[in-house]
N, C-alpha and C positions, 0 to 999 in steps of 0.2 A: 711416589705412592700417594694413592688418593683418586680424587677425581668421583667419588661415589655421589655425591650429592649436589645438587645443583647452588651456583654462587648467589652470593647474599647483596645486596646493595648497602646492609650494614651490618655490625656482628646480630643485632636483632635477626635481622634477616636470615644470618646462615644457622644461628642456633634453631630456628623453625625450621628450616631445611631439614636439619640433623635430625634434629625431633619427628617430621616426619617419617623419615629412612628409618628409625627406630634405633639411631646409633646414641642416640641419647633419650635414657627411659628414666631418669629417675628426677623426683621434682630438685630435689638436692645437688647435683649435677647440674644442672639444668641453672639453678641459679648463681653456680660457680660461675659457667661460662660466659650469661649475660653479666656478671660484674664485673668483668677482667676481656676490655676492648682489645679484640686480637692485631688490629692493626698499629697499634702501639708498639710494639715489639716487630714491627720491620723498619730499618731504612726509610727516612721518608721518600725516598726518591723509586722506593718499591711495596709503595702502600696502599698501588689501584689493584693489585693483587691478591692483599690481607682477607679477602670474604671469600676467596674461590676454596674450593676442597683440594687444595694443592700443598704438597711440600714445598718448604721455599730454604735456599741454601745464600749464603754470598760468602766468600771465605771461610772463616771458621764459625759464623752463625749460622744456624738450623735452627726450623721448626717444622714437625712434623703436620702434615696434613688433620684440617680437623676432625674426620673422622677418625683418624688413630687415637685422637686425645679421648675421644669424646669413648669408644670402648675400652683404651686404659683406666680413664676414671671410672665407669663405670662396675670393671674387672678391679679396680681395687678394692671397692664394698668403705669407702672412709666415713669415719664418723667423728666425732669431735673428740679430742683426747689424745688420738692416737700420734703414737711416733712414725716419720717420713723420711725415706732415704731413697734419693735422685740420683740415679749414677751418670751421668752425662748431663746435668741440670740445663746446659745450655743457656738459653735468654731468661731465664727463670718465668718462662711465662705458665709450664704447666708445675710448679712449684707454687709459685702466687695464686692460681684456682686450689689448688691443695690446701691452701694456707688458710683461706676463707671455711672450708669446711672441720678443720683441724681445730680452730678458737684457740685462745689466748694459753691454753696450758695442752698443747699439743706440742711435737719436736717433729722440725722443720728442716731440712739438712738437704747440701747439693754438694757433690762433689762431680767438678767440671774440669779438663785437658788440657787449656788453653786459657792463659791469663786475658788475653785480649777481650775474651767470650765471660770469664768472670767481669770483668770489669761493666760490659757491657749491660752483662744482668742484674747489676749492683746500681747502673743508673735506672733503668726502667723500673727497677726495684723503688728506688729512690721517686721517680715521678710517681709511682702507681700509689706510694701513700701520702705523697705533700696534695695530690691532684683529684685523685678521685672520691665520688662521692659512696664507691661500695666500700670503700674503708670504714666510713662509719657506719653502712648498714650490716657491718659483719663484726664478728670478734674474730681478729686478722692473726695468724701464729705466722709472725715474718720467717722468711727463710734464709738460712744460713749458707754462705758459696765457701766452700775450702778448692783449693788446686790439687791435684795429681791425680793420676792414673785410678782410676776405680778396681784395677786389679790385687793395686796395693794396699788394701785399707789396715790399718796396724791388726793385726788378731787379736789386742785384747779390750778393742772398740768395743761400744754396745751394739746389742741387737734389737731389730725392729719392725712395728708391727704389720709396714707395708713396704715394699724396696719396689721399685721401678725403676729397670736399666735401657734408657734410650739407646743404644748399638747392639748391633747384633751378636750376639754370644753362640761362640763354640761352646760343641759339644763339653770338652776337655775343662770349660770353666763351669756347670751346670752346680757341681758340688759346692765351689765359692761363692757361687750365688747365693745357693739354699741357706749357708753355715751364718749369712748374714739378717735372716731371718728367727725372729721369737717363736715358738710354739700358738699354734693358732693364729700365727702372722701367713700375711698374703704376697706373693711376690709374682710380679709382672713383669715378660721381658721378652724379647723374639730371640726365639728359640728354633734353628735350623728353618727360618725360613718363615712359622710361625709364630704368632703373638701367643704368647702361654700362659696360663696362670694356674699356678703352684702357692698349695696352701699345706702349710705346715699344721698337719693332725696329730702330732706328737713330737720325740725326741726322735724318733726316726722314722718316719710314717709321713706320707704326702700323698695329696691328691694332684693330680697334673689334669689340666684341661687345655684345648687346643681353641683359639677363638677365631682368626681369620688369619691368610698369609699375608705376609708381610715383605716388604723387602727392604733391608736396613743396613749400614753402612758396616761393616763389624768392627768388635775393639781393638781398639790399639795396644799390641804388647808393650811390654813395659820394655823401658831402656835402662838398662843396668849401668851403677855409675863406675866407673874405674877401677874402684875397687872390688867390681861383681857383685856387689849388695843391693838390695833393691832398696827406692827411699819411698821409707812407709807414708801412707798418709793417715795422719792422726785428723780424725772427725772432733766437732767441738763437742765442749764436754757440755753436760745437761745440766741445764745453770739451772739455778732455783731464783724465782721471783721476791723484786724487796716488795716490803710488805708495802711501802710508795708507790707501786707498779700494783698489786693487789689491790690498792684500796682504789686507784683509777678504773681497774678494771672493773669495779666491782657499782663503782658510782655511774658511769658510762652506762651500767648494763641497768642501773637501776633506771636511769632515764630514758632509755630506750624502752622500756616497759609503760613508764608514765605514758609517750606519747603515743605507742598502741592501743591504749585505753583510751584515749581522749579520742583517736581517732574511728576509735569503735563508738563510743559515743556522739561522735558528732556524724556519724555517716547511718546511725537506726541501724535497722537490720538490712541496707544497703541496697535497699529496693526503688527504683525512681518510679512512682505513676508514668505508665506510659500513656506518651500523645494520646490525648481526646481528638474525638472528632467535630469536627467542627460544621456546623450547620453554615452556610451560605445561603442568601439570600441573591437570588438571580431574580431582575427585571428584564422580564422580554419588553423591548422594544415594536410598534407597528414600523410594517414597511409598506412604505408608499412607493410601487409601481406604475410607473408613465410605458403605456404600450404605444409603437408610434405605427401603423398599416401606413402605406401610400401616402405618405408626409401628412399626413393625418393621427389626428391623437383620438385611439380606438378606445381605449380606457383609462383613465385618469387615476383609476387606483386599483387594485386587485386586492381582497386581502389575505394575509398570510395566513395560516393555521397557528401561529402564535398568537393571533388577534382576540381570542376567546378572554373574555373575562376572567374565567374561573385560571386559567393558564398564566394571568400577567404575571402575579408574584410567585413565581413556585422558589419552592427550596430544594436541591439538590446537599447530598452529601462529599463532603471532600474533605479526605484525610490530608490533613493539613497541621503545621505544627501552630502553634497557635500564635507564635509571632514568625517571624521572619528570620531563618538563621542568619546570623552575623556577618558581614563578610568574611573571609578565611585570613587568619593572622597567622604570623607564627608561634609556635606550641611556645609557652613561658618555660624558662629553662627549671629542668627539679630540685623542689626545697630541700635541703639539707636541716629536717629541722631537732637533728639532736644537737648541729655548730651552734642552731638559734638559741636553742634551749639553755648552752652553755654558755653563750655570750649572756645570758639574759642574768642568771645566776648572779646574787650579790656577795660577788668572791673578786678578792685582788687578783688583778686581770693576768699576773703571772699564772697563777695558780688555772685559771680560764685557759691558758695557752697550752698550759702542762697537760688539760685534761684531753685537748685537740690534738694532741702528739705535737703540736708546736707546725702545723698544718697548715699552709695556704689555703685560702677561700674556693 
């Protein structure tokens, strides 16, 4: 599945892609997906691949084509707060774009089939926040991996405010799905074929909308153990934050404020003077022509129509920048300057590391 949009040379690249196809329309989206580098989440050894609009499979890792992602997110409508249930979470890659839009007091939840595939998501999880720099430009609601069957999930789980089931769902499971959902929650999932989005308008009341076909893997029934009892999967429970995790959150956020202001102040109202033009001063030169007839010198000089006096200095116009651009360097790599800001801080440097999530440079 895929294939709609032309490949990118980098995720920059394919998010324009997308953007212009119109599979991604909202500014919010939009900055999910430039935070969260798609080729990170392949194999390296299959990661001249990662910018095309192609599904990519290898064993038990999948990831769906970006344009799937890119009308999922945008069919979930997410805003900051809300609670998140991945039924197939996979590499957690479209978890982690969730996560950035969700902020720090969101609920973030995957429930994935195959341990090898948790494991997997749990390190990419792990580089995306020791490594990257949109960790700090976001307030991040990390995602949680449980193992089992998504068919199982315990009934007397919570319910939530957006479910998204990566495999394709029978008809027979369409009410299991719904039952997992809050009132006024949104759930996204392919549905006989298509990708669907069902929004819960009451206690028993939905709107169903159909968005494009799809063609998707379907679920896997459950295995029943020995005993013919199905083993529940208990989702994590909905921790509440210590007031040490609040108060980081809260100081983080306060600083990230200071340096939008500073950088609104230091950039005016962000207007550069554009290039002048610039007057040049051109001297015509005389030209001295020697005519030779019959090995003979006919005329000794001829003169030019630049020869006029009033013509020697003219000035012509040339837009021109006013010095000389630079030679072409390579682009300086991007400040991270809320690390700076906190390194800068005169705080015991534990205390400095706590506030970085204890974060590589």
């Amino acid at each position: 599945m895929g294939g709609a949009v032309s490949a990118g040379e980098d995720n920059d690249e394919l998010i324009d892609n997308l953007k212009e196809a119109q599979y991604i329309r909202t500014e919010l989206v939009e900055q999910a997906f430039r935070a969260v580098d798609r080729a990170d989440y392949y194999l390296e050894e299959f990661k001249e691949n990662a910018y095309k609009d192609l599904a990519w499979k290898h064993g038990n890792i999948h990831l769906s084509a970006p344009c799937i992602y890119s009308e999922v997110m945008e069919a979930l409508d997410l805003q900051p707060g809300l609670s998140f249930l991945n039924l197939g979470s996979g590499t957690g890659y479209l978890s982690s774009m969730v996560g950035l839009i969700l902020g720090p007091f969101g609920v973030n939840h995957g429930v994935e089939l195959h341990s090898d595939v948790i494991e997997y998501a749990k390190q990419k999880l792990d580089f995306f926040i020791r490594t990257s720099d949109s960790f700090d430009k976001f307030d991040f609601c990390e995602p949680s991996f449980v193992i089992g069957n998504c068919l199982e999930i315990s009934p007397d789980c919570s319910q939530y405010d957006r479910v998204y089931c990566g495999a394709g769902v029978q008809k027979e499971h369409e009410e299991y799905m719904k039952s997992l959902l809050k009132v006024g929650g949104i759930l996204v999932m392919p549905l006989e074929e298509k990708l669907t989005k069902i929004t819960r308008t009451g206690p028993s009341a939905w709107e169903t909308k159909k968005i494009l076909a799809v063609s998707f893997a379907p679920l896997i029934q459950p295995c029943h153990s020995e005993t013919g009892k199905s083993r529940l999967v208990q989702l994590p429970p909905l921790a509440v934050r210590s007031l040490q995790d609040l108060a980081r959150i809260a100081i983080r956020g306060t600083i990230k404020k200071v340096i939008r202001q500073e950088t609104v102040s230091s950039s005016g109202n962000g207007l550069k003077n554009a290039p002048g033009v610039k007057r040049r001063r051109v001297r015509r030169r005389r030209m001295e022509t020697i005519v030779f007839l019959d090995k003979e010198v006919f005329a000794s000089r001829i003169s030019s129509p630049s020869d006029d006096n009033s013509c020697e200095d003219l000035e012509e116009e040339s837009r021109e920048e006013d010095r000389a651009p630079p030679p072409e360097a390579k682009p300086a790599p991007p400040v991270n300057f809320l690390r700076e800001k906190v390194l800068s801080l005169p705080l015991p440097d534990p205390l400095k590391y706590y506030l970085l999530y204890y974060r590589e440079k």
